[in-house]
C-alpha positions in Angstrom: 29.0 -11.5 24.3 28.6 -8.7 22.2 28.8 -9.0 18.0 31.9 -7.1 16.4 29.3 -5.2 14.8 27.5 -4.0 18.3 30.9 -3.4 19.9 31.6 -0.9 17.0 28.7 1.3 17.3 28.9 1.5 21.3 32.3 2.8 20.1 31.2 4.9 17.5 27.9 6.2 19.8 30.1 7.1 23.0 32.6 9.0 20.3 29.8 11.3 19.0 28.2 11.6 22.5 31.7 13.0 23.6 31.4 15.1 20.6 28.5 16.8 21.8 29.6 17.4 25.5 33.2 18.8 24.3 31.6 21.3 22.0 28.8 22.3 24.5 25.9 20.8 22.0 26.9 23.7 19.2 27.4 22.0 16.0 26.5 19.6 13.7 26.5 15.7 14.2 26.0 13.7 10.7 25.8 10.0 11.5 24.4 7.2 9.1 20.9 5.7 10.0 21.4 2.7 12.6 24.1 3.7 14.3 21.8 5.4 17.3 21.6 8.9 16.5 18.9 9.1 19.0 21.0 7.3 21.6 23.8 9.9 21.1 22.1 12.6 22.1 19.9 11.1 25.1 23.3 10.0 26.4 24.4 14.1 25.8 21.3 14.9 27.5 21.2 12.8 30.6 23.7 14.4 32.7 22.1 17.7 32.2 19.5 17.8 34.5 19.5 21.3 35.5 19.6 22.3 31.7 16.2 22.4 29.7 16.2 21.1 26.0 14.0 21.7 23.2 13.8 19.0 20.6 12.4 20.0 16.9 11.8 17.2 14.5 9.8 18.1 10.3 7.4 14.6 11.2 5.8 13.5 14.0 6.4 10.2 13.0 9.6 11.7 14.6 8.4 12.8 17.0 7.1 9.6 18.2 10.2 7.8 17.4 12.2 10.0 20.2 9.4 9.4 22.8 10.3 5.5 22.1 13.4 6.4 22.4 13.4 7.9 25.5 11.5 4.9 27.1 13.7 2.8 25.9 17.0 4.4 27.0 15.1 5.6 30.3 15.0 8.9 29.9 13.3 11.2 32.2 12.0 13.7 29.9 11.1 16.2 32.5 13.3 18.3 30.9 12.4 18.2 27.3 10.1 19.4 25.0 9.3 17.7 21.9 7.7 20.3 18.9 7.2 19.8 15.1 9.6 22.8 13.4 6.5 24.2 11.9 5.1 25.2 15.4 8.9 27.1 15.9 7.0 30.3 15.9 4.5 29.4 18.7 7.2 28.4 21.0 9.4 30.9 23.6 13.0 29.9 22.8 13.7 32.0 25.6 12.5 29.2 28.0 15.3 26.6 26.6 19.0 26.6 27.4 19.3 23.9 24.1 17.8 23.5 21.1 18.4 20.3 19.2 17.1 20.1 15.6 17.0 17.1 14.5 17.3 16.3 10.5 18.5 20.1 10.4 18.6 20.3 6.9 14.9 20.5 6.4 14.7 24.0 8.4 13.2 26.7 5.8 14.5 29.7 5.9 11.8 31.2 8.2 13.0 28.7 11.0 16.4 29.3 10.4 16.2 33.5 11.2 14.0 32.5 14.3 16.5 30.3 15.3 19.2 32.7 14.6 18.4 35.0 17.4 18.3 32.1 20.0 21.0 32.9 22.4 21.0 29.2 23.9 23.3 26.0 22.3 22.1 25.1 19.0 22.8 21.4 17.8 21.5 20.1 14.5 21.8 16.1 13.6 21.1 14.7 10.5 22.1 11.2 8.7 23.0 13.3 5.4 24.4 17.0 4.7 24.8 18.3 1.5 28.0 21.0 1.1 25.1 23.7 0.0 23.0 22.5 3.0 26.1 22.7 5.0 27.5 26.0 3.9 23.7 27.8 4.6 24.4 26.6 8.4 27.1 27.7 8.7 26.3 31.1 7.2 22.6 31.4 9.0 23.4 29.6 12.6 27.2 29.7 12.6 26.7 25.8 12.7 29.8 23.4 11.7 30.1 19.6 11.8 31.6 18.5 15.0 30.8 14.7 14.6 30.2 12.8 11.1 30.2 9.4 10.5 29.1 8.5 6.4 26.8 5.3 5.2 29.7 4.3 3.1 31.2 3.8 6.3 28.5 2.3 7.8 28.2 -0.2 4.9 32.1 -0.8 5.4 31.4 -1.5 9.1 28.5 -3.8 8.3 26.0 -1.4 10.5 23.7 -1.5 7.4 23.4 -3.0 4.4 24.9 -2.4 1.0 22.4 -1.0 -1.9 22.5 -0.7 -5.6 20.5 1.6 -7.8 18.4 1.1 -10.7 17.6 3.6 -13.2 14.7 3.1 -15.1 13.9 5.9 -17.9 11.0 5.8 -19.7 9.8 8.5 -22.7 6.8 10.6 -22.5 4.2 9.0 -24.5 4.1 11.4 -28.0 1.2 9.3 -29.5 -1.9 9.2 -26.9 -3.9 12.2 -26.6 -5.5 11.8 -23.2 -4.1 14.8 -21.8 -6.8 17.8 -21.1 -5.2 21.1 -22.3 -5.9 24.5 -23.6 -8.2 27.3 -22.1 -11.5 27.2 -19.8 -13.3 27.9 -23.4 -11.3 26.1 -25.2 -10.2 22.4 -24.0 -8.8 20.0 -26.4 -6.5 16.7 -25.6 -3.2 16.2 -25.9 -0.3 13.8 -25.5 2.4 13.5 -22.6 5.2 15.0 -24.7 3.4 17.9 -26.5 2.1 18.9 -23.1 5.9 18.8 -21.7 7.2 20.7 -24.5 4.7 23.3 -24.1 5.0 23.8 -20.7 9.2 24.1 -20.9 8.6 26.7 -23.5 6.6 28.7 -21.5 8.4 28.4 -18.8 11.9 29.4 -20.7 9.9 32.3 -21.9 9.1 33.6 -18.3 11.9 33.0 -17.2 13.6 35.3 -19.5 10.7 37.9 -18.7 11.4 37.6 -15.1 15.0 38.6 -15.2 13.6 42.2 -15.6 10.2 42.0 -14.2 10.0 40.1 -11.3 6.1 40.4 -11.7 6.4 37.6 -14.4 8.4 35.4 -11.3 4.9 34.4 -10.5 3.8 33.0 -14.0 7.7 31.4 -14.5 6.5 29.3 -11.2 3.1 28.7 -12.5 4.4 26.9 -15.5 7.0 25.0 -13.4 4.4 24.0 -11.4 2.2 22.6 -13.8 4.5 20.7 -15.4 5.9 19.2 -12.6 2.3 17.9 -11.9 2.6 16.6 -15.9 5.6 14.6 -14.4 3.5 13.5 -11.4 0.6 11.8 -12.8 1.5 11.2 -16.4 0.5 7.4 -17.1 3.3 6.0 -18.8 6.0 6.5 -15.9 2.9 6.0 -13.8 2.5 2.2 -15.6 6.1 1.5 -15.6 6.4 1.7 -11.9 3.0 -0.3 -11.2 5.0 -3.3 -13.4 8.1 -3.2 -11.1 5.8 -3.4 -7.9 4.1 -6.1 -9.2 7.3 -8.1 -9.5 7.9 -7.5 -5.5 7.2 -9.5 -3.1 7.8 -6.4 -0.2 8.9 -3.0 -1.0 8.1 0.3 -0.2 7.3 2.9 -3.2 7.9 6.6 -2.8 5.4 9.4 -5.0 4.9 12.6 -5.2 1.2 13.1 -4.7 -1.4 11.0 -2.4 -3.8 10.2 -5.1 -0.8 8.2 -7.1 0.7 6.6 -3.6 -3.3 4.8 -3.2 -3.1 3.7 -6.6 0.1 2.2 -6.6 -0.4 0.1 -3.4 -2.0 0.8 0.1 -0.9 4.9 0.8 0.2 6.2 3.7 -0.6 9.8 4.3 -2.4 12.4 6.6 -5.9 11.0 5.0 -5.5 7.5 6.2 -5.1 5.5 9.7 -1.8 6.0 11.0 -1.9 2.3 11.9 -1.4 1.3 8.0 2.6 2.0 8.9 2.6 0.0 11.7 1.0 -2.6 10.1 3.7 -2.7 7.6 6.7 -2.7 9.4 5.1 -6.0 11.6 4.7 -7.7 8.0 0.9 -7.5 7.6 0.9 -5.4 4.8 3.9 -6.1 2.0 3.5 -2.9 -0.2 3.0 0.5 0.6 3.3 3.5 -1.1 4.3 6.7 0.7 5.0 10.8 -0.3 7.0 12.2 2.4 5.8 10.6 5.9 8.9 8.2 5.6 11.9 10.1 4.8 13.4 9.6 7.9 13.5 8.8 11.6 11.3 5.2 10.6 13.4 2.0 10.7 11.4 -0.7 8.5 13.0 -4.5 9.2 13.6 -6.3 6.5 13.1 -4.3 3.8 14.8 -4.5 0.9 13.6 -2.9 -2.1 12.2 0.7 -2.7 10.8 2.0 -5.7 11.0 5.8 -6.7 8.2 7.2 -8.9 9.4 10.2 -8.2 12.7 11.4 -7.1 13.1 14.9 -6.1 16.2 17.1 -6.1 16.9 17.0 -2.9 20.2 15.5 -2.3 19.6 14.9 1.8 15.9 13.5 1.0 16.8 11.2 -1.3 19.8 9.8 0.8 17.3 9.7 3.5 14.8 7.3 1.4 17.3 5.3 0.0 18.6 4.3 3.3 14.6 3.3 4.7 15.9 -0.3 2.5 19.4 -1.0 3.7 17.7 -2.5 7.0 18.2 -6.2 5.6 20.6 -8.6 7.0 24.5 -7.6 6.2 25.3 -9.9 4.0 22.1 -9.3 1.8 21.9 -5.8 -0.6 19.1 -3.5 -1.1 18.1 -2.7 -4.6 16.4 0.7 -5.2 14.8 1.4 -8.6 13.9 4.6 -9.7 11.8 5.6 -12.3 12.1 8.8 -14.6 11.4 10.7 -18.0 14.4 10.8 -20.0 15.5 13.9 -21.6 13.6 15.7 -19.1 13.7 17.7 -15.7 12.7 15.1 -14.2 16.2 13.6 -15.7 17.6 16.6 -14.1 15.9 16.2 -10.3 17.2 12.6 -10.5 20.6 13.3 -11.5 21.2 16.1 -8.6 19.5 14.0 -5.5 22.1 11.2 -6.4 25.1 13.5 -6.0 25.8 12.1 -2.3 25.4 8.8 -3.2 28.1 6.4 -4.4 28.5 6.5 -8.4 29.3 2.7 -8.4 26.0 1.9 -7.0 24.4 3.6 -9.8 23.2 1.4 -12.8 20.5 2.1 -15.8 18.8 -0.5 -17.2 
């Protein structure tokens, strides 16, 4: 006999499949992580047999996820072609009567116009939309949700678990001078904050420049650039997290940059062996550190905690992350800390990817 919960997403999943069929797979379907986004659309899919289908996914972890899912649902993927977005360019479009992107919002731009001349069904899916994500599909691929179903819901339904989120700030260290600065013939060390401070005024200052002369657009993103990579691998944030990781018996930690992800714990990247992830979703590894290969389509059981080192301001990626931990039991609650400078952009990054998240979740210790 099925659970309460099961019987509700069956609901929920034949719902969004007829979404699909009565809009002719044009749209946008947003559904929370563990209802069976995947499932949806295979169920679209399989009555289309004369119809050939194009599948996009950012990962190839992805990628592999949906040729699971096809064995498991018994697909016959005759008719489908699986392709990593990036390789968009390489492919005839032509050849496909659908497309189906899935996590849509993480199309560039350049995707986007080659998918704008594609006279075939477009469907994007997604378990989070921002309204300025939503309102550039619309514009670009004359895309509009046809099925959504929210995590707050989801959480309400018991489909995943509940979260709360810890903010951690922490200051840039204005005492230690460990940082290397100044010209090729002219080096000298220098602390966290003075480094920050210096790099925001020159920034500030090209920007300006660049409101006239878009020559000095270049520089402006030269200085963001650097100190974004301040943020990155400054020690003090960098010290803070390893403390918090430390006090965990399982979680997983999200970075910015590879080097940072293998100190913190056992990294996951395109430099190591792709059986490091499975290793840690079957329990033999308890920490791992990760920059972008998790976002989304990976289901991780019984994980509870995630720790950001860095956040970025992506409202979609972040939502995307955050859920990776609300895979625990129903009646247990995912805690989420994330780590950032105060009084910084990094402040600022933080601040906009928790728009879509519930403000009541949100704590600062």
């Amino acid at each position: 006999m099925e659970s309460l919960t099961a019987g509700k997403r069956k609901k929920l999943q034949s719902d969004a499949t007829l979404a699909i069929l009565d809009n002719s797979f044009t749209g946008i379907i947003c559904i929370a992580p563990r209802v069976g986004k995947s499932k949806i659309i295979c169920d679209a899919i399989k009555p289309m047999k004369t119809k050939k289908f194009l599948i996009t996914a950012p990962y190839n972890t992805i990628l592999e996820s949906w040729k699971k899912e096809f064995e498991k649902w018994r697909m016959n993927p005759k008719n489908i072609t699986l392709i990593n977005q990036r390789s968009l360019s390489k492919e005839d479009l032509s050849k496909y009567d659908v497309i189906i992107c899935d996590e849509v919002h993480t199309l560039s731009d350049a995707q986007m116009l080659l998918l704008k001349d594609f006279k075939g069904r477009l469907l994007g899916a997604s378990g989070s939309i921002s309204k300025e994500t939503e309102k550039t599909l619309k514009l670009e691929l004359g895309l509009q949700k046809i099925f959504e179903f929210t995590i707050e819901q989801a959480i309400e339904m018991g489909i995943v678990a509940d979260y709360e989120i810890i903010l951690v700030p922490v200051t840039l260290d204005a005492t230690n001078k460990y940082i290397e600065a100044g010209s090729k013939d002219a080096k000298f060390l220098t602390t966290e904050y003075a480094n920050y401070q210096y790099h925001t005024a020159q920034f500030e200052k090209f920007k300006k420049m660049a409101w006239n002369n878009k020559k000095f657009e270049f520089v402006k993103m030269a200085e963001a650039s650097r100190r974004a990579e301040l943020i990155y691998k400054s020690r003090t944030k960098i010290e803070r997290v390893k403390k918090l990781i430390k006090d965990q018996e399982r979680c997983l930690i999200f970075t910015a940059r590879t080097e940072v992800a293998d100190e913190f714990a056992t990294g996951y990247h395109s430099k190591v062996n792709p059986n490091i992830l499975t290793q840690f979703m079957d329990g033999e590894l308890n920490k791992l550190a990760v920059c972008e290969m998790t976002n989304m389509g990976v289901t991780f059981p019984n994980l509870k905690t995630g720790i950001f080192h860095q956040m970025r301001s992506g409202e979609e990626s972040a939502i995307q992350k955050v859920m990776r931990m609300c895979n625990v039991e129903e009646d247990e609650k995912a805690t989420i800390y994330i780590v950032y400078y105060a009084n910084t952009v990094d402040e600022e990054w933080t601040k906009k990817a928790l728009i879509g998240l519930n403000p009541d979740k949100i704590k600062i210790i």
